[in-house]
GUBASE-729741 format. One line per field, with one value per residue (C-alpha): residue number from 1; residue in one letter; x, y, z. Coordinates in steps of 0.1 Angstrom, whole numbers, plus 2048, in hexadecimal, padded with zeros to 3 digits. Example, Ala and Ser with C-alpha at 12.3 -4.5 7.8 and 13.67 -1.06 7.14 Angstrom:
// GUBASE-729741
resi	(1,2)
resn	(A,S)
c1	(87B,889)
c2	(7D3,7F5)
c3	(84E,847)
***
This chain:
// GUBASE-729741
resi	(1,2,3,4,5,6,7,8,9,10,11,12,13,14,15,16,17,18,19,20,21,22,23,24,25,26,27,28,29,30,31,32,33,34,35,36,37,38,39,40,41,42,43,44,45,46,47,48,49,50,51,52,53,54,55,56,57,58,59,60,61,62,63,64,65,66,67,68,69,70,71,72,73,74,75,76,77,78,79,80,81,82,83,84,85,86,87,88,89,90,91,92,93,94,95,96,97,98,99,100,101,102,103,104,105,106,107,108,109,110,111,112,113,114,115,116,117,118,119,120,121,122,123,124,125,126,127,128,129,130,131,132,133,134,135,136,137,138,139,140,141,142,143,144,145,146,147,148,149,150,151,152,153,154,155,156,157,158,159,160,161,162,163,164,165,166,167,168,169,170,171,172,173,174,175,176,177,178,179,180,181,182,183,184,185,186,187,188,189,190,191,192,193,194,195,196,197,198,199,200,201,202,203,204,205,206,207,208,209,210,211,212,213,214,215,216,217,218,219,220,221,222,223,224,225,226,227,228,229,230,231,232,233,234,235,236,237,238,239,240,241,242,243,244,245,246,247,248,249,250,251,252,253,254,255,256,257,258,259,260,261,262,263,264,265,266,267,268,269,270,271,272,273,274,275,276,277,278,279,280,281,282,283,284,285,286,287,288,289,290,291,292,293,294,295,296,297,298,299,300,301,302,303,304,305,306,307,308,309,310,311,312,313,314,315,316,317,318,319,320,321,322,323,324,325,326,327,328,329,330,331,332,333,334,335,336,337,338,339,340,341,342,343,344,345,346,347,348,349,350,351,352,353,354,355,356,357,358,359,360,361,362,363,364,365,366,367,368,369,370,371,372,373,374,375,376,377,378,379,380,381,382,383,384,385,386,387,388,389,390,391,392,393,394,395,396,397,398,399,400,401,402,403,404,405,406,407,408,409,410,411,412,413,414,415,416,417,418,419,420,421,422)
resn	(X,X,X,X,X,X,X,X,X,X,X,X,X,X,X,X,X,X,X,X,X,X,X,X,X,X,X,X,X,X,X,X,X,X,X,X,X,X,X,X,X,X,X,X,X,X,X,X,X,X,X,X,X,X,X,X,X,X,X,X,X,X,X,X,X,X,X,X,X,X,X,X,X,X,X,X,X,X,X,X,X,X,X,X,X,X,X,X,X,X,X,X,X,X,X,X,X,X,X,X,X,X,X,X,X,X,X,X,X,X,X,X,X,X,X,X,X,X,X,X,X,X,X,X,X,X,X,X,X,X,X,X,X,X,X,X,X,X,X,X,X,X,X,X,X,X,X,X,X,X,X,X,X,X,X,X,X,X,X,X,X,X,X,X,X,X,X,X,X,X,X,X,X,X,X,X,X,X,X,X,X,X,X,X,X,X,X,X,X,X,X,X,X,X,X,X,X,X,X,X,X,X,X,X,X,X,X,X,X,X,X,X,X,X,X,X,X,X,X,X,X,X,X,X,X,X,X,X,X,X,X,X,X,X,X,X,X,X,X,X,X,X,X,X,X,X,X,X,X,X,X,X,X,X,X,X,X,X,X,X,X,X,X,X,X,X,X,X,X,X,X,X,X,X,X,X,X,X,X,X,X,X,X,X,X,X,X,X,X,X,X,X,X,X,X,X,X,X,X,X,X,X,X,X,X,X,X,X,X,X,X,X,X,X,X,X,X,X,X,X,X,X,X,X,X,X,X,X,X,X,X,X,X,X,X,X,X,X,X,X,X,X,X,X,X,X,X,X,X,X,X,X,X,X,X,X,X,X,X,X,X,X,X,X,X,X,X,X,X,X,X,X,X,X,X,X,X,X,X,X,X,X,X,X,X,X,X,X,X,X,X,X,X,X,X,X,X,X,X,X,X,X,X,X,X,X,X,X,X,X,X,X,X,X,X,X,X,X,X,X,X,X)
c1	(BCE,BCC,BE6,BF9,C0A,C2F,C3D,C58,C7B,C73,C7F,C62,C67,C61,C3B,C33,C20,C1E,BFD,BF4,BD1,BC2,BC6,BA5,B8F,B9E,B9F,BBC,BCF,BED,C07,C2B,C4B,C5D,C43,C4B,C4D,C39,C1A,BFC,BD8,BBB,B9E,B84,B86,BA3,BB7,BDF,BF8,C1A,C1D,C32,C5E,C6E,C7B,C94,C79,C6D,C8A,C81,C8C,C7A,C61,C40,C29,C2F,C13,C1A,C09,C0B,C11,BFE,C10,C16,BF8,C00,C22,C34,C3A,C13,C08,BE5,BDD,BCD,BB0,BC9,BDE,BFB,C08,C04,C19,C00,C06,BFA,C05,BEB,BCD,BDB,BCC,BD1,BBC,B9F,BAF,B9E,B8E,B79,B75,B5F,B4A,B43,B3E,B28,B15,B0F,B04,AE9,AD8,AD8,AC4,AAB,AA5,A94,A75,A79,A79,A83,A89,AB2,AB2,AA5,AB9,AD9,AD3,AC4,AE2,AF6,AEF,AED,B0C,B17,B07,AE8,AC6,AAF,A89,A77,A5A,A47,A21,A13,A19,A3C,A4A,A5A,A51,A5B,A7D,A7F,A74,A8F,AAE,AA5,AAD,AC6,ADC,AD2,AC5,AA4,A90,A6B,A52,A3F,A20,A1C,9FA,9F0,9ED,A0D,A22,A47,A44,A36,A56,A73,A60,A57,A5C,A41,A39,A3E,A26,A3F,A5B,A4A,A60,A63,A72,A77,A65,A75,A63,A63,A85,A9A,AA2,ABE,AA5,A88,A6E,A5A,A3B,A30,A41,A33,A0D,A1D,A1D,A3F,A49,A45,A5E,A74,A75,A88,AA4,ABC,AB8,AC1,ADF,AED,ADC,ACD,AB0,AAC,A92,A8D,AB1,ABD,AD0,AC2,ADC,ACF,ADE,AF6,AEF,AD2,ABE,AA1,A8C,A73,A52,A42,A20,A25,A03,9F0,9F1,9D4,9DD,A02,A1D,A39,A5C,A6C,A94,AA4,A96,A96,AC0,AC5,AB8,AD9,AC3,A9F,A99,A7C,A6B,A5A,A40,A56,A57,A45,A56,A5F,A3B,A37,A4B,A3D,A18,A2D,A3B,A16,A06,A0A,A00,A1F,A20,A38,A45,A45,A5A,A72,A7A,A7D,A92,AA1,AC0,AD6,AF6,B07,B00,B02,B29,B32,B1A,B31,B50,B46,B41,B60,B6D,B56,B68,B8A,B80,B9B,B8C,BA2,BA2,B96,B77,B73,B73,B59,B3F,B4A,B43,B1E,B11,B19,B09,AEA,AEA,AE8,ADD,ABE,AA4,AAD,AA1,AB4,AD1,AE2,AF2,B17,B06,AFC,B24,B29,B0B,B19,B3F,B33,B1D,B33,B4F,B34,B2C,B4D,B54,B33,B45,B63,B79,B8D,B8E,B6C,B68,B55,B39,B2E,B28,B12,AFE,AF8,AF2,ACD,AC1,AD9,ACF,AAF,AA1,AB7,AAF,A91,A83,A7B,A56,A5E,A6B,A4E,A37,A46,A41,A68,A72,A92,A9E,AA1,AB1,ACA,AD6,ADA,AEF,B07,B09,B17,B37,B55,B5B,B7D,B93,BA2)
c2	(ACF,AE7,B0A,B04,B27,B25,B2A,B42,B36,B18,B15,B18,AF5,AEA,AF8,ADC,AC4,A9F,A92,A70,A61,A5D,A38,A3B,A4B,A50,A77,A84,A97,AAE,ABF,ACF,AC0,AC8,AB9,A95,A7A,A8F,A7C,A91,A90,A8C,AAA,A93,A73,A80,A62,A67,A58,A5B,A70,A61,A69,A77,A5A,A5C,A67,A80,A9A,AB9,ACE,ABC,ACD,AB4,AAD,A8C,A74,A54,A3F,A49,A32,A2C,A43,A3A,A44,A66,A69,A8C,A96,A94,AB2,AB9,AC6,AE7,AF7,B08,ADF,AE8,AD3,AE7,AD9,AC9,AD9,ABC,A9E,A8F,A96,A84,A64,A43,A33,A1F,A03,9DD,9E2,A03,9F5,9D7,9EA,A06,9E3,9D7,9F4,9F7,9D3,9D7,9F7,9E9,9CB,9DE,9F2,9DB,9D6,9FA,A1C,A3D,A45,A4D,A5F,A44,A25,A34,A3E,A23,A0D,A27,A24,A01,9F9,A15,A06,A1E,A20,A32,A48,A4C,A69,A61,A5E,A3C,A29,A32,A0E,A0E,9E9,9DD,9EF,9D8,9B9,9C0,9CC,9A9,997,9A4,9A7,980,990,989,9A5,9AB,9C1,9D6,9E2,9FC,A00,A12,9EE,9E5,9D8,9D8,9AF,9AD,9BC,9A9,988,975,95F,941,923,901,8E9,8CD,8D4,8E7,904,92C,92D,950,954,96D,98C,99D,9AE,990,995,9AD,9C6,9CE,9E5,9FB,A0A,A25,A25,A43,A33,A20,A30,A3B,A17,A02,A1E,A17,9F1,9FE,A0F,9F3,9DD,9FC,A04,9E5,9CF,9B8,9AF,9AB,999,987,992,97E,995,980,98B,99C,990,9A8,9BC,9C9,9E7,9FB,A0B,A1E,A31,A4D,A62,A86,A90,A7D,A87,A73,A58,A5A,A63,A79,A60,A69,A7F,A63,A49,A66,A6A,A43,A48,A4F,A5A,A6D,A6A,A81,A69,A7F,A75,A66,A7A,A7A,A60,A4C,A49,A44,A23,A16,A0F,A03,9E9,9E7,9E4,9BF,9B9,9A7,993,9A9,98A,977,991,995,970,96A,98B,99B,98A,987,998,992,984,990,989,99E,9B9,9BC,9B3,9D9,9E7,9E3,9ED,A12,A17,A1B,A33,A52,A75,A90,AA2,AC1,AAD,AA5,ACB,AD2,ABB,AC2,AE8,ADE,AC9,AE4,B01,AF3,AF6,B1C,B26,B3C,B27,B0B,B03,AE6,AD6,AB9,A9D,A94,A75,A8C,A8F,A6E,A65,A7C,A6C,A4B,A56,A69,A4B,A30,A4A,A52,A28,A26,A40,A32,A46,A36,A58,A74,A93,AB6,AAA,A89,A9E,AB4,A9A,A88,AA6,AAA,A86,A85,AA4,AAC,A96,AA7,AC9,ADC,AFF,B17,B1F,B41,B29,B16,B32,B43,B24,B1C,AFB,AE5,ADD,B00,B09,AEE,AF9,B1D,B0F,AFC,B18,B2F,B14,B16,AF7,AE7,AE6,AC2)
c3	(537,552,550,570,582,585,5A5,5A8,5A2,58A,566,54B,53E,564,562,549,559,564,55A,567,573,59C,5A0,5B7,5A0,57E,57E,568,57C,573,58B,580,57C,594,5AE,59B,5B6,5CE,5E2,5D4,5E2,5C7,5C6,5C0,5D3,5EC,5E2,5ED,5CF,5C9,5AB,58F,58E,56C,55F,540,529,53D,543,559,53C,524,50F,50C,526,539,53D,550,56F,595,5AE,5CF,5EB,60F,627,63B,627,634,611,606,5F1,5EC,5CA,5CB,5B3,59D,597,5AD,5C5,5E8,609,622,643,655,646,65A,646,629,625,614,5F7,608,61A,616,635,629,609,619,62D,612,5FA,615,619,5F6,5F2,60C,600,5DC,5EC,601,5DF,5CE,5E5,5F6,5E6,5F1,612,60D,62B,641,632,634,658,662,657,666,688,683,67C,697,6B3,6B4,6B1,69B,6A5,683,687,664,65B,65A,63B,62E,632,650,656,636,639,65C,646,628,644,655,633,624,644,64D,66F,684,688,699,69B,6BD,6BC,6D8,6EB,708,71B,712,72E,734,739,713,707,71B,723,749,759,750,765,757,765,756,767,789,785,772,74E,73C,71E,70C,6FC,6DB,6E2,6DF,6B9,6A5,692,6A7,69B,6B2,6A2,6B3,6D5,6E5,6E6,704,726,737,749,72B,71B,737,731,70F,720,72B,70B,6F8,70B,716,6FF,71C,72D,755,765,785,791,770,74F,730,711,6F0,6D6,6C1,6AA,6B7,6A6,6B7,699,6A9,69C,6A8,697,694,68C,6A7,6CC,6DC,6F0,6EB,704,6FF,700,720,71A,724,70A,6F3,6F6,6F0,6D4,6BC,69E,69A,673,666,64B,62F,614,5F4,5D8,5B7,5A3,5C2,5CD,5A8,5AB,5C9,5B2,597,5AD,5BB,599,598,5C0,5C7,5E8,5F4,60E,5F0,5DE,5FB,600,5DD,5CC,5ED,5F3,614,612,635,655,67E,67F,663,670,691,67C,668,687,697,675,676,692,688,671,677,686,689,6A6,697,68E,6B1,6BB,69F,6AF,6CF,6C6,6B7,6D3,6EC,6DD,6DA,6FF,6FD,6DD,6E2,6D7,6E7,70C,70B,6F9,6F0,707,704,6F7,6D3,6D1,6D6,6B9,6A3,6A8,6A2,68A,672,675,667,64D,63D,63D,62A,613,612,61F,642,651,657,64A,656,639,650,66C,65D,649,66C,67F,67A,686,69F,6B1,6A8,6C6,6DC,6E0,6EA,6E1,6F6,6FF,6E7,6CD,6CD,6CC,6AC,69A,699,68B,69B,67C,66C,68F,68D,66F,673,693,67D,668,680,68D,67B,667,666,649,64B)
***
């Protein structure tokens, strides 16, 4: 039992405390008597209860600790008080911040969430990094650039996203002779019926996997742009509908630069995430020839063992649910403060759109649902910040020339911006 300080002015049998357990986590907590009936906020899992009354047994000037139960408090209740590090119960200036016990709606998608990475575990290992993102800016509305070496799995993490969320997905292989008419479809003539029918291309399905994009030349880039942002195709005068959700996953080589063109800014910004795939780790890599060991038809293994967990109207249903996730307007300023100085910080010849803001908004709202909480916090932004803004910038010629790395940049640029207490 913690030693709780006594404010000034209260009675020494008021300093014993109330000790009761977070109904959110199951932490004991303790606070003083005379804060009995109080809403307190939990250290660990920031859930807001009502902390218990005195009741008969339980006199103020009694002289045995009091353990009983809490009961759930009111969401943004005026008299919250957030326990501080030394167990007292500290006034909330803004009432605001306090929040609620996860509500049914942040409790499905953090369930949902949960389900689906637990699925896409069994056939793929590693990779934390990617999964979560990738989710995340699926079920933000975004897109996702992966810059990894070949063989890492991207395809099979296509393969088990398309099962387990009950989507279709597909898979691009760019060339140099790739046309823009190969990716949306044209218009065919039917010898049967004397007249043009559109055939539609490899981008009519929900997860769509494009391996190595830049070995295609600028215009076949371009024939990218609309589906990704408005999630339709137009040919011949006539807008042909993609059907929602749709995910671009997206592959690019770092190490080879011979026939390969650079994406162009523009294709580069709709991108929400660039997510740097590394080699898996010891153990990790370790697993992967275990599961190997056996040579498993790995289709055979996904049909069978990989089970589907939701389908495309529950996707959307989430969505709209990631969105009412609660950002404080401090928050707001906080991103609003990193995506600007990127645009003149030193090393940087160019910085991020008003579009990074908006990634790392949407972002950091999907993210604190898949942790759920209905509300963000400073700690989303920052996990996010990386792939959504690496992509955006670029270094100087100077940078460049001492070797300087984006990453390592981007960091020591969130390190010097103030972040918010919420």
């Amino acid at each position: 039992m913690t030693d709780l300080s006594t404010p000034g002015g209260l009675p020494d049998h008021a300093q014993l405390p109330i000790e009761f357990r977070c109904q959110t986590c199951g932490r004991l907590l303790s606070i003083n008597r005379s804060a009995a009936g109080q809403s307190v906020k939990c250290p660990d899992c920031n859930g807001v209860m009502r902390a218990p009354g005195l009741g008969e047994n339980q006199r103020l000037d009694s002289t045995e600790p009091a353990r009983i139960e809490a009961t759930p408090a009111a969401a943004r209740s005026d008299a919250a008080a957030v326990l501080s590090s030394d167990g007292q119960p500290a006034k909330n200036a803004e009432a605001s911040q306090v929040q609620s016990p996860p509500s049914a709606r942040v409790r499905r998608t953090k369930e949902l969430y949960d389900r689906v990475v637990e699925q896409i575990r069994k056939i793929y290992i590693g990779q934390d990094e990617l999964v979560e993102g990738t989710l995340c800016a699926l079920f933000s509305g975004g897109h996702v650039l992966i810059e990894s070496v070949p063989g890492l799995g991207k395809t099979l993490l296509v393969c088990a996203l398309g099962k387990v969320l009950g989507c279709k997905f597909g898979r691009i292989q760019f060339t140099a002779d790739l046309m823009p008419s190969d990716l949306t479809g044209a218009p065919i003539f039917n010898m049967k019926s004397q007249d043009f029918e559109f055939r539609a291309g490899p981008v009519f399905t929900q997860l769509l996997l494009a391996d190595e994009i830049n070995r295609s030349p600028a215009k076949t880039h371009a024939a990218l742009l609309e589906i990704m942002q408005e999630y339709q195709v137009t040919v011949d005068r006539v807008r042909h509908k993609i059907e929602r959700p749709f995910l671009v996953m997206a592959t690019q080589n770092p190490i080879e630069s011979e026939g390969t063109y650079n994406l162009p800014e523009a294709q580069l910004d709709r991108f929400m995430f660039k997510i740097v795939a590394e080699y898996p780790s010891e153990p990790e890599e370790a697993a992967v020839l275990k599961m190997h060991r056996a040579q498993i038809d790995l289709q055979k293994h996904l049909e069978a063992n990989i089970e589907v967990v939701t389908n495309p109207e529950e996707i959307l249903q989430v969505t709209d649910h990631c969105r009412e996730t609660i950002v404080d307007d401090r928050l707001l300023d906080y991103i609003n403060s990193l995506v600007r100085l990127t645009r003149v910080w030193p090393q940087f010849h160019m910085g991020a759109s008003p579009r990074a803001g908006i990634s790392l908004l949407h972002g950091a709202r999907t993210l604190a649902a898949f942790r759920g909480r209905d509300y963000a916090v400073p700690d989303d932004v920052v996990d996010i910040a990386l792939p959504a803004l690496r992509h955006r910038v670029m270094l100087t010629a100077e940078a460049e020339v001492e070797g300087h790395d984006v990453d390592e940049l981007l960091r020591n640029l969130m390190r010097s911006v103030e972040v918010p207490r919420l």
